[in-house]
PDB file with one MODEL, atoms N, CA, C and O in Angstrom:
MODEL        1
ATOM      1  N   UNK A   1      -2.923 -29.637 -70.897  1.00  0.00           N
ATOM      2  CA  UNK A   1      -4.283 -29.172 -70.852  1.00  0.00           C
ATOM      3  C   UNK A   1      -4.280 -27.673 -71.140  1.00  0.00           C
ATOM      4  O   UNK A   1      -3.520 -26.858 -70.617  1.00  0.00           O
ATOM      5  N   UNK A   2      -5.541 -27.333 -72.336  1.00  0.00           N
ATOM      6  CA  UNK A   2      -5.234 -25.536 -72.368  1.00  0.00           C
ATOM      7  C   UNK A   2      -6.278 -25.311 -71.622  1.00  0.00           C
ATOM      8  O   UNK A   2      -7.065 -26.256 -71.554  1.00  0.00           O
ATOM      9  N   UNK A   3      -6.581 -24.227 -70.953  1.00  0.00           N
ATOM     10  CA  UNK A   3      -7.758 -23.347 -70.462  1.00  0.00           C
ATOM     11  C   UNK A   3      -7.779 -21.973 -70.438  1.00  0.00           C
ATOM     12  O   UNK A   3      -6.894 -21.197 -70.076  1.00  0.00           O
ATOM     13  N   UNK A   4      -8.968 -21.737 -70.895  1.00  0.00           N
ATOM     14  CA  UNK A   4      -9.608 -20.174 -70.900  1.00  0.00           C
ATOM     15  C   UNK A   4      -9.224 -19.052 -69.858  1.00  0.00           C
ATOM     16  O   UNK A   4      -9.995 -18.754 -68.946  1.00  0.00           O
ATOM     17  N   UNK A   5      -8.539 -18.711 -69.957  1.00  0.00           N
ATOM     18  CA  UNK A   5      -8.638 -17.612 -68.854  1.00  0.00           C
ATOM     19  C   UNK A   5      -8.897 -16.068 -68.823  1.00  0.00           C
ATOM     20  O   UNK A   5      -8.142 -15.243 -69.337  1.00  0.00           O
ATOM     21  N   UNK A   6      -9.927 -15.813 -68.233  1.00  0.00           N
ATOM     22  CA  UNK A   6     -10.375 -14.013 -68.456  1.00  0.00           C
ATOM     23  C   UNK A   6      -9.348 -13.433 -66.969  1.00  0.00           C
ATOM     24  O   UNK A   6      -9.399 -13.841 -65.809  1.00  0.00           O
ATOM     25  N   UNK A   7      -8.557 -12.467 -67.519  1.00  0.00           N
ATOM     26  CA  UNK A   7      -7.647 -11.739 -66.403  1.00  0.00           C
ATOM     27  C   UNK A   7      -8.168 -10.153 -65.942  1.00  0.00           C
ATOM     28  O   UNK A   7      -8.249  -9.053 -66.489  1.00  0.00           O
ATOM     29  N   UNK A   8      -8.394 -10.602 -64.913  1.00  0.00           N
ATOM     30  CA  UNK A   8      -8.694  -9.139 -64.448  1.00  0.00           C
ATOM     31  C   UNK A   8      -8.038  -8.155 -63.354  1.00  0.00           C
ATOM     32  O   UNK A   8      -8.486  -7.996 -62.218  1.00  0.00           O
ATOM     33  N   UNK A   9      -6.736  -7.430 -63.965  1.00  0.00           N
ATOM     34  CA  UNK A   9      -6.214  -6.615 -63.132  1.00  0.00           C
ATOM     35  C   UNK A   9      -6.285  -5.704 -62.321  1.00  0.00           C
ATOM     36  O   UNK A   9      -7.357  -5.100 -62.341  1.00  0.00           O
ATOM     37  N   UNK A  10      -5.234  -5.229 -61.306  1.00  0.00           N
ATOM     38  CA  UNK A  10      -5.691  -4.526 -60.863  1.00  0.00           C
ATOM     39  C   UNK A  10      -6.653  -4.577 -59.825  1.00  0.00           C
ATOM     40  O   UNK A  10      -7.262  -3.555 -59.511  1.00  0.00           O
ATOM     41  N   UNK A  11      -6.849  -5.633 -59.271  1.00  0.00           N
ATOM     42  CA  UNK A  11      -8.301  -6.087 -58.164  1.00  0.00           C
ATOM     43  C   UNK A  11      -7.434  -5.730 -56.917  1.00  0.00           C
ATOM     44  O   UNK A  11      -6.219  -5.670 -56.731  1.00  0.00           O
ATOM     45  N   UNK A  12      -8.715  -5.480 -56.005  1.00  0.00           N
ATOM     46  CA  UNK A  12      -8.409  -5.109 -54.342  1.00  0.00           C
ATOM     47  C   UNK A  12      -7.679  -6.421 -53.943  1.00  0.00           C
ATOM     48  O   UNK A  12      -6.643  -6.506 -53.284  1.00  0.00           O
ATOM     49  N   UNK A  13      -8.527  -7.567 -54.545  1.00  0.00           N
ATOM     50  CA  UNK A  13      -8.625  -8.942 -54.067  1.00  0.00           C
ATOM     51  C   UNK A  13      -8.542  -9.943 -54.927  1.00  0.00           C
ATOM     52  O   UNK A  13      -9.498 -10.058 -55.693  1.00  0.00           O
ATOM     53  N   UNK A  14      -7.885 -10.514 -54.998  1.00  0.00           N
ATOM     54  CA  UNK A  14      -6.603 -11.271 -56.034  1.00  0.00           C
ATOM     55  C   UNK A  14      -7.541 -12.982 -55.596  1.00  0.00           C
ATOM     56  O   UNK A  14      -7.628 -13.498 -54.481  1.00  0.00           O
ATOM     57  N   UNK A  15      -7.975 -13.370 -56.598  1.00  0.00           N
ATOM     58  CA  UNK A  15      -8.558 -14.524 -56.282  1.00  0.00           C
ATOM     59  C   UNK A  15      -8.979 -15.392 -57.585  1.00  0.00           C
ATOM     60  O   UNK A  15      -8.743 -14.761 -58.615  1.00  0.00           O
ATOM     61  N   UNK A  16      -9.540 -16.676 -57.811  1.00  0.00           N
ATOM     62  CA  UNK A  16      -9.484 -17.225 -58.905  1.00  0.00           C
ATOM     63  C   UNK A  16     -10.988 -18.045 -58.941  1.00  0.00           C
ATOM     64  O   UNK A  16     -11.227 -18.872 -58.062  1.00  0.00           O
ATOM     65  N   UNK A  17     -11.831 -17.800 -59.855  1.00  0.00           N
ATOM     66  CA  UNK A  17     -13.176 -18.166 -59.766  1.00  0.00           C
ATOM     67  C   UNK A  17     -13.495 -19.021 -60.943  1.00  0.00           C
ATOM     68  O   UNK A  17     -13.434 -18.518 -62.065  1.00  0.00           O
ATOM     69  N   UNK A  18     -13.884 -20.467 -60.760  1.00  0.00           N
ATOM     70  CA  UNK A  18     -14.324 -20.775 -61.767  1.00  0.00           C
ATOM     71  C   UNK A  18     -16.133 -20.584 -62.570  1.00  0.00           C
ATOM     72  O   UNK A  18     -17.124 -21.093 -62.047  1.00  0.00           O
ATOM     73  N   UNK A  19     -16.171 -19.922 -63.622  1.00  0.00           N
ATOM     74  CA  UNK A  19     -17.498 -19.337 -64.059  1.00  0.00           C
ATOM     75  C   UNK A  19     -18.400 -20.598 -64.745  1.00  0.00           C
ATOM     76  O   UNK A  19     -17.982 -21.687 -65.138  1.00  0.00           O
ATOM     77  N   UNK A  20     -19.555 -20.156 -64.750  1.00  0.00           N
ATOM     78  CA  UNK A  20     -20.227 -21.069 -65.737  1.00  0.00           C
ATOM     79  C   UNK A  20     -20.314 -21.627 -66.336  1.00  0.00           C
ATOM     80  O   UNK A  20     -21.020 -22.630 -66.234  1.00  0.00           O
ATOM     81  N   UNK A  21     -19.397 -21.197 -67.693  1.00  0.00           N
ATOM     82  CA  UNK A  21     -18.840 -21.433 -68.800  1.00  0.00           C
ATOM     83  C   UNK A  21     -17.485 -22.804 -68.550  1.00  0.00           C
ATOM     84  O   UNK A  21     -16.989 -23.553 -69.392  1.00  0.00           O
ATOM     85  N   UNK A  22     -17.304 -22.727 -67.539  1.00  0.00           N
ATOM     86  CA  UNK A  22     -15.651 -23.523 -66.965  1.00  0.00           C
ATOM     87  C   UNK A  22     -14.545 -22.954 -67.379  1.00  0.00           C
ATOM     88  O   UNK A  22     -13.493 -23.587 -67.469  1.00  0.00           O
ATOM     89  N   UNK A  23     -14.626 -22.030 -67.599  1.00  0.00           N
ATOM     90  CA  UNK A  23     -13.160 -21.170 -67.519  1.00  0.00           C
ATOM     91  C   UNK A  23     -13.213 -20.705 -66.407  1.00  0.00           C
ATOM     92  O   UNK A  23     -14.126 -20.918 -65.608  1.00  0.00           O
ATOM     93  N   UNK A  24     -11.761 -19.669 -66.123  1.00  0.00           N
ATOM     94  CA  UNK A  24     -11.302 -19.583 -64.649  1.00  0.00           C
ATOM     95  C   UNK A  24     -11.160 -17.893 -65.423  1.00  0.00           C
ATOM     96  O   UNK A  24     -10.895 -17.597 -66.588  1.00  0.00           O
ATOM     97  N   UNK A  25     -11.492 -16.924 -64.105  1.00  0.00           N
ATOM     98  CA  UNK A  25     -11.853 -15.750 -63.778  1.00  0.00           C
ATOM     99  C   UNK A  25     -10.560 -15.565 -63.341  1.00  0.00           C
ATOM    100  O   UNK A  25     -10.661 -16.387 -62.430  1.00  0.00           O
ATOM    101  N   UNK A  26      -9.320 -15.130 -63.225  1.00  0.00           N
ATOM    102  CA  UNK A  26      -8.484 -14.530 -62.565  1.00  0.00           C
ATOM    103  C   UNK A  26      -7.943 -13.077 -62.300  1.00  0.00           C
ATOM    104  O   UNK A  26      -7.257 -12.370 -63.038  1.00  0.00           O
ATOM    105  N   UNK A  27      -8.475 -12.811 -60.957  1.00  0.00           N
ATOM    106  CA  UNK A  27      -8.362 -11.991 -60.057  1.00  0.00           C
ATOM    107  C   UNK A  27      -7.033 -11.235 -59.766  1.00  0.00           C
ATOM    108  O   UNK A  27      -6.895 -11.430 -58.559  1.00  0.00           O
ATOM    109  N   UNK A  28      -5.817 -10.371 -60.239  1.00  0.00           N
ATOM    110  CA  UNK A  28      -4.591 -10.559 -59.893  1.00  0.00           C
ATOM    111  C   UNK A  28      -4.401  -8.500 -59.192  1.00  0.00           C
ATOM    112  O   UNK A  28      -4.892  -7.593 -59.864  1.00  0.00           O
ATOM    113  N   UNK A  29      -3.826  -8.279 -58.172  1.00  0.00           N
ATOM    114  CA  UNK A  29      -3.386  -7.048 -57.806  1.00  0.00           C
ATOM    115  C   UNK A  29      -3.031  -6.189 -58.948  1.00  0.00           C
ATOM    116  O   UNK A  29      -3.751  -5.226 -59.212  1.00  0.00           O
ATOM    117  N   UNK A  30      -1.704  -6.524 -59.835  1.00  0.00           N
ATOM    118  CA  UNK A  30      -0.683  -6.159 -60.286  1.00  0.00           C
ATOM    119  C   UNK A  30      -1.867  -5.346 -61.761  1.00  0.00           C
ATOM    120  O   UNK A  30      -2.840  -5.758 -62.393  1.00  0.00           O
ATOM    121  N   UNK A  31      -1.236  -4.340 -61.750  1.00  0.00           N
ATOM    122  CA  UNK A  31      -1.806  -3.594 -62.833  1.00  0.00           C
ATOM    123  C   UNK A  31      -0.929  -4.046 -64.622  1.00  0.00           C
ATOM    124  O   UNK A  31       0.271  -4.320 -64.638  1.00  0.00           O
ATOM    125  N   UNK A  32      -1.803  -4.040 -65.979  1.00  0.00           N
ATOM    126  CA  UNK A  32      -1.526  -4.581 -66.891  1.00  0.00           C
ATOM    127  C   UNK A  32      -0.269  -4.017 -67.573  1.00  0.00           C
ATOM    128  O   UNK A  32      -0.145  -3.872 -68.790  1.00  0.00           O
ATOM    129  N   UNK A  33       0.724  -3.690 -66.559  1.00  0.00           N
ATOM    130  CA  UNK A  33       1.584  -3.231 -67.396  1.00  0.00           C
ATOM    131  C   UNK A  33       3.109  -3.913 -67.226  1.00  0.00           C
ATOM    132  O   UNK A  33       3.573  -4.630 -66.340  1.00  0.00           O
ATOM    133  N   UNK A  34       3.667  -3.390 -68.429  1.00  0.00           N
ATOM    134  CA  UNK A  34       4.857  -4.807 -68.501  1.00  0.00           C
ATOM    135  C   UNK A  34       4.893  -5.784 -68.189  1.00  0.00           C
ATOM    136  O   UNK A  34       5.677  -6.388 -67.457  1.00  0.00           O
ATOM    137  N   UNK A  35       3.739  -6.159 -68.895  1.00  0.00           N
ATOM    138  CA  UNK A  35       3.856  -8.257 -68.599  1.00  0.00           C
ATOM    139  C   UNK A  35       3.478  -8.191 -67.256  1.00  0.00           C
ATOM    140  O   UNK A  35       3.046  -9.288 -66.904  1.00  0.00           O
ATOM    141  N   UNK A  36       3.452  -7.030 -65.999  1.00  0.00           N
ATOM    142  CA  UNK A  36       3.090  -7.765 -64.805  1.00  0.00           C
ATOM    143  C   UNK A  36       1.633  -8.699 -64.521  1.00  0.00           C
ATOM    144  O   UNK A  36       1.637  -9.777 -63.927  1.00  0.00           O
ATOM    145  N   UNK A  37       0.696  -8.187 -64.950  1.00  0.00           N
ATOM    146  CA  UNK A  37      -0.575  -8.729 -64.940  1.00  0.00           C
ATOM    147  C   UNK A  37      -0.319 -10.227 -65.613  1.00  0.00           C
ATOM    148  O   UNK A  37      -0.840 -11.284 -65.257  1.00  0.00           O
ATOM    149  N   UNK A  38       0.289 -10.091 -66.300  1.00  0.00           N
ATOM    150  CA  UNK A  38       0.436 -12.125 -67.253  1.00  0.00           C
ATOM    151  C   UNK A  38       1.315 -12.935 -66.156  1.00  0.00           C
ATOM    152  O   UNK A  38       1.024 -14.094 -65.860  1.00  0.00           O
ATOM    153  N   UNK A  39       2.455 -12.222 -65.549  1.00  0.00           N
ATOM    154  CA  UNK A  39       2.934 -12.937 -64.839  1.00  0.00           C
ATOM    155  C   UNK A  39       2.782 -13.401 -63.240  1.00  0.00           C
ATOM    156  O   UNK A  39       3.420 -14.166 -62.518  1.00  0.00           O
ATOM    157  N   UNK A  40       1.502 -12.468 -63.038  1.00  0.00           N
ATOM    158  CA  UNK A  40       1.185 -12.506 -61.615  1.00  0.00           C
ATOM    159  C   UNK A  40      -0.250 -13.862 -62.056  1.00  0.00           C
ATOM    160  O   UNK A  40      -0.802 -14.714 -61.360  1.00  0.00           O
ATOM    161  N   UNK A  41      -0.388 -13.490 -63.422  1.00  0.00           N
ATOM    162  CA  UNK A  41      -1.608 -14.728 -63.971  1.00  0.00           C
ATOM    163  C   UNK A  41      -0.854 -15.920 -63.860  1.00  0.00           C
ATOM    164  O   UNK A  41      -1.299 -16.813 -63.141  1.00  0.00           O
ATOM    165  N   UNK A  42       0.416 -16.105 -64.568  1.00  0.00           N
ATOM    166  CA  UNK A  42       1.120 -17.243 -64.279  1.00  0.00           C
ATOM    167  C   UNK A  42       1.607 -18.141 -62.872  1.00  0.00           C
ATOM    168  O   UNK A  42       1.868 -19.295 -62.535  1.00  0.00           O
ATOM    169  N   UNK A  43       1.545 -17.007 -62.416  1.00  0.00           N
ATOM    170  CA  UNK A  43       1.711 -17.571 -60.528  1.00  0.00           C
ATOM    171  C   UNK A  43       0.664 -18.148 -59.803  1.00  0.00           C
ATOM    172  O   UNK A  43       0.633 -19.180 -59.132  1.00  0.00           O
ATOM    173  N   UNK A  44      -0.298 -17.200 -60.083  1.00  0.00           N
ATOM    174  CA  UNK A  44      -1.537 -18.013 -59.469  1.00  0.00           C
ATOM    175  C   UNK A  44      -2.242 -19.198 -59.899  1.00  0.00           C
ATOM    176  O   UNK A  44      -2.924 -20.023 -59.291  1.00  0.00           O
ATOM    177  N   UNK A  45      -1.862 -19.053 -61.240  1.00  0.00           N
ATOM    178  CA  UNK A  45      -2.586 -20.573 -61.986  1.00  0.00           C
ATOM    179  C   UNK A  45      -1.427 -21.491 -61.253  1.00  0.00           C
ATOM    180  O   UNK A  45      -1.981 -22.488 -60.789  1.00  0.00           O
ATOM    181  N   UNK A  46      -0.203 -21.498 -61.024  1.00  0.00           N
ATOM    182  CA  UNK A  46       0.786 -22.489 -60.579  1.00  0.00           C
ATOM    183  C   UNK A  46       0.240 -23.023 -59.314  1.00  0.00           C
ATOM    184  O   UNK A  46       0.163 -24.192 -58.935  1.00  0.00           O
ATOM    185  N   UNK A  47      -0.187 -21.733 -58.640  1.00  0.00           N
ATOM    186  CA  UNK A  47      -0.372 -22.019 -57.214  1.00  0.00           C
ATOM    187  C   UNK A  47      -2.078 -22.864 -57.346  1.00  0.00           C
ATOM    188  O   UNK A  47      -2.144 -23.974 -56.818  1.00  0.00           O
ATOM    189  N   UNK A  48      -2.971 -22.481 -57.823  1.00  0.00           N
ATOM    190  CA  UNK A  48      -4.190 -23.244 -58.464  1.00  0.00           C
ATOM    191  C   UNK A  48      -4.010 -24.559 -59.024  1.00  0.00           C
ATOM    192  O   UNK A  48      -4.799 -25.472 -58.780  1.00  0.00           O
ATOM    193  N   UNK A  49      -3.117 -24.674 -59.680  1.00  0.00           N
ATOM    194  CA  UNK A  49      -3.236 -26.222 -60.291  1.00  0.00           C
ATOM    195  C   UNK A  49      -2.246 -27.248 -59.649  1.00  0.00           C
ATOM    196  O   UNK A  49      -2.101 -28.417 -60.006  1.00  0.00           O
ATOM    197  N   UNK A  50      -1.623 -26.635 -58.687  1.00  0.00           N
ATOM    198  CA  UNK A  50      -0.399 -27.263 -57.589  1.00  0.00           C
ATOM    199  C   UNK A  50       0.580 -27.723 -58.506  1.00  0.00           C
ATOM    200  O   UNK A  50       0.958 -28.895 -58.492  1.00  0.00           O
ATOM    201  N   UNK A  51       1.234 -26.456 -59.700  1.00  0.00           N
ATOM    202  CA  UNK A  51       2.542 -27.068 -60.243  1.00  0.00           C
ATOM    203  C   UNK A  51       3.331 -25.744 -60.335  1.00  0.00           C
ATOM    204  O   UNK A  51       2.930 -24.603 -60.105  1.00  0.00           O
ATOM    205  N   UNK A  52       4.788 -26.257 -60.805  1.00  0.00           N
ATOM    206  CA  UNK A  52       5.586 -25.282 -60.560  1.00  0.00           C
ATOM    207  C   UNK A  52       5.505 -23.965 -61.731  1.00  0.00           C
ATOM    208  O   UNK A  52       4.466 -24.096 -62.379  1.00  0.00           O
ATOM    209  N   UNK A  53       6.152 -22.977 -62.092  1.00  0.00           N
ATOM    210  CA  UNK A  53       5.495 -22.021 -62.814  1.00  0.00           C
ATOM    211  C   UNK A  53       6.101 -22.275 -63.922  1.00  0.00           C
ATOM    212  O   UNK A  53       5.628 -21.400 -64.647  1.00  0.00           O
ATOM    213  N   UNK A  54       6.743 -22.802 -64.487  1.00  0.00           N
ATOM    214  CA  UNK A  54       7.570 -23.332 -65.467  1.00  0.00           C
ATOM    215  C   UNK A  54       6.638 -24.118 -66.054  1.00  0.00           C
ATOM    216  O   UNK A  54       6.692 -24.447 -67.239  1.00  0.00           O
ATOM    217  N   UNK A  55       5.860 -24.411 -65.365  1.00  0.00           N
ATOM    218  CA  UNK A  55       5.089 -25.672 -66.166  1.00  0.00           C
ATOM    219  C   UNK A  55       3.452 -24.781 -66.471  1.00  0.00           C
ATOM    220  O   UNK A  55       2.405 -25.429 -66.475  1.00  0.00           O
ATOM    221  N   UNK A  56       3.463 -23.389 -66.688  1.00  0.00           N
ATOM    222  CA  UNK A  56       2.471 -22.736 -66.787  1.00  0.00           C
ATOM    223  C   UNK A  56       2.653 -21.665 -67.859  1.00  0.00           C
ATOM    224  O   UNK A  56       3.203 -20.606 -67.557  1.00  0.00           O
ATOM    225  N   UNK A  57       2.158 -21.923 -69.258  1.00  0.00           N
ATOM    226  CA  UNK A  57       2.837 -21.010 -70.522  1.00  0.00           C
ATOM    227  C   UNK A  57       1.819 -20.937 -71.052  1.00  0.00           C
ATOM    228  O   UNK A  57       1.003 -21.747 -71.491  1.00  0.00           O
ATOM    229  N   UNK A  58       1.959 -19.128 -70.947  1.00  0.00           N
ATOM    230  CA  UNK A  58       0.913 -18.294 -72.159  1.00  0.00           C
ATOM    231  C   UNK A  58       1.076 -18.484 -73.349  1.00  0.00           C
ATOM    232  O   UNK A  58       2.057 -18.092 -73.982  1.00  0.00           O
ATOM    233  N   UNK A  59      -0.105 -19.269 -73.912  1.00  0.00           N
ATOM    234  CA  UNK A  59       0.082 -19.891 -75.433  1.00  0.00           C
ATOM    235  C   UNK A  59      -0.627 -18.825 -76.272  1.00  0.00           C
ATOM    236  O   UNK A  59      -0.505 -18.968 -77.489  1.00  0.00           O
ATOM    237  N   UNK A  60      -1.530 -17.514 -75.732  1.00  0.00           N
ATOM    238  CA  UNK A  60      -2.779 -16.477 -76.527  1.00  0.00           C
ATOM    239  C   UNK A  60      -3.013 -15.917 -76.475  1.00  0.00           C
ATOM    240  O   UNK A  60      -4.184 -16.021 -76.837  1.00  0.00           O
ATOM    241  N   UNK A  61      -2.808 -14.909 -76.199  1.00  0.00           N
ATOM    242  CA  UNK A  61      -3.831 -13.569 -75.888  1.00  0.00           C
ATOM    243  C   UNK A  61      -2.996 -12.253 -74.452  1.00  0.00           C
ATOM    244  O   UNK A  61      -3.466 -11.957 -73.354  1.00  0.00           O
ATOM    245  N   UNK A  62      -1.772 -11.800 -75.064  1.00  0.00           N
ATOM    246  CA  UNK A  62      -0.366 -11.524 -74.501  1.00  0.00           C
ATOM    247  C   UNK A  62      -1.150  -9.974 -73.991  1.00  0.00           C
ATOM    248  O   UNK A  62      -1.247  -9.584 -72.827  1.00  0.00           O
ATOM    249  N   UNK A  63      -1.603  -9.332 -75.112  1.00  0.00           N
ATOM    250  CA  UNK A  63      -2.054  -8.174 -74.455  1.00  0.00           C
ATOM    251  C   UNK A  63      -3.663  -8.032 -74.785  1.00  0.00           C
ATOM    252  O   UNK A  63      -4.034  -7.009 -75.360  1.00  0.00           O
ATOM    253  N   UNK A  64      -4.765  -9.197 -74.374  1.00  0.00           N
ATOM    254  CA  UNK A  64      -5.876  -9.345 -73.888  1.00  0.00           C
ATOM    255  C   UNK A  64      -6.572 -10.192 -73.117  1.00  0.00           C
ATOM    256  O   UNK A  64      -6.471 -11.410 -72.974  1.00  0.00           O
ATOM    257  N   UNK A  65      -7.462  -9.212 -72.523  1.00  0.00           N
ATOM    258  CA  UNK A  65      -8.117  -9.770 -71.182  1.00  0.00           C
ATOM    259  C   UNK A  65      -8.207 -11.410 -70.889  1.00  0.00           C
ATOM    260  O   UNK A  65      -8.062 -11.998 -69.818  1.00  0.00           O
ATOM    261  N   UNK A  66      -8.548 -12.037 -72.453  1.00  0.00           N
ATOM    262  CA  UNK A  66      -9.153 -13.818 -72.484  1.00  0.00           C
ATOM    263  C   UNK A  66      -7.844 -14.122 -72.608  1.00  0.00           C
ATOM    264  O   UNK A  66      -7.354 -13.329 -73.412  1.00  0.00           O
ATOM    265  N   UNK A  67      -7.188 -14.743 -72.279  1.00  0.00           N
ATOM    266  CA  UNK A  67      -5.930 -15.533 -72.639  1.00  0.00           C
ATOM    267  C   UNK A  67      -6.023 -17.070 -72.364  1.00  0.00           C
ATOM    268  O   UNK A  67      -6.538 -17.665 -71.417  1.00  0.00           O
ATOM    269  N   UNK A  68      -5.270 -17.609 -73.645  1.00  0.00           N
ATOM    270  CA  UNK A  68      -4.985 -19.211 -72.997  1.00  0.00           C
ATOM    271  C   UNK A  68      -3.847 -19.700 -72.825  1.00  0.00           C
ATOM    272  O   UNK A  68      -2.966 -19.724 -73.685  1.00  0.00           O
ATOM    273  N   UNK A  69      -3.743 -20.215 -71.491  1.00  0.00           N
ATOM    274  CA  UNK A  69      -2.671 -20.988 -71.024  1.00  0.00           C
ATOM    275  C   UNK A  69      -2.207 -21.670 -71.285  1.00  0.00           C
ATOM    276  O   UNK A  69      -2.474 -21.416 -72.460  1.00  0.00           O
ATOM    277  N   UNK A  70      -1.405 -22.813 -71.388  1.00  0.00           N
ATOM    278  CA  UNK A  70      -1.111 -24.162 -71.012  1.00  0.00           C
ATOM    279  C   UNK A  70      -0.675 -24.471 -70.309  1.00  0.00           C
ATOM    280  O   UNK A  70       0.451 -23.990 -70.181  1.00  0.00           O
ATOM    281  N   UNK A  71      -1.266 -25.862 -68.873  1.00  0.00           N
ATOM    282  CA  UNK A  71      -0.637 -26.250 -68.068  1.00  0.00           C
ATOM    283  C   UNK A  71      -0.246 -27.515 -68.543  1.00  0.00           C
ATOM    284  O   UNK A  71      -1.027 -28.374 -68.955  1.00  0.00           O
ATOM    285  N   UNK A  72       1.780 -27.679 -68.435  1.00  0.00           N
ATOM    286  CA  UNK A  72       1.969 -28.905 -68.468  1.00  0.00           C
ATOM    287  C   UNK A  72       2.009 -29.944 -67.457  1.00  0.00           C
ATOM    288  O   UNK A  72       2.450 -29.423 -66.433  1.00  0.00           O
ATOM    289  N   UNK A  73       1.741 -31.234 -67.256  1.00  0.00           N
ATOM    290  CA  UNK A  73       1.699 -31.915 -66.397  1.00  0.00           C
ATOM    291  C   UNK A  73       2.716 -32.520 -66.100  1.00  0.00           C
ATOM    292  O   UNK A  73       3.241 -33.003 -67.103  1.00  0.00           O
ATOM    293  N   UNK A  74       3.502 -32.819 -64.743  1.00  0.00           N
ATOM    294  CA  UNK A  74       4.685 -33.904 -65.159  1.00  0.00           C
ATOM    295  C   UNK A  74       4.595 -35.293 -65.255  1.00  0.00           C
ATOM    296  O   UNK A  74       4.029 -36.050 -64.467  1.00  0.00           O
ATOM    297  N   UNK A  75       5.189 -35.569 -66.270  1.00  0.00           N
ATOM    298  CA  UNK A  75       5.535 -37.066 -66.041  1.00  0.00           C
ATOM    299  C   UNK A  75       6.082 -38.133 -65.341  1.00  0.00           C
ATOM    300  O   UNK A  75       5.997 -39.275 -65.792  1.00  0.00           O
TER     301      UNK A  75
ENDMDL
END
């Protein structure tokens, strides 16, 4: 499954909102630098979709805000 994700670093409060549109808002501490912001995105979507982080790969958008994911599912 791919989904939309708008990342927003740098927050007081690290949290994950789904918007209007049905994409997911993610909320992450970690400021956008060296990959931390993508990979603190990757953790929380793991912890959001209840899979391990391996199974959570940035397929789009490496150094902007919209990025899309892919979560794989297991078999």
């Amino acid at each position: 499954m791919k989904i939309s994700v708008t990342v927003h670093p740098n927050s007081k409060k690290p949290r994950i909102i789904k918007n209007d549109q049905g994409n997911l808002d993610v909320y992450v501490a970690q400021k956008a630098v060296d990959n931390q912001a993508n990979l603190a995105t990757t953790m929380a979507l793991a912890k959001y979709f209840q899979v391990k982080k391996s199974a959570v790969n940035l397929v789009l958008g490496q150094k902007s805000k919209i990025k899309i994911f892919e979560i794989v599912s297991p078999d």
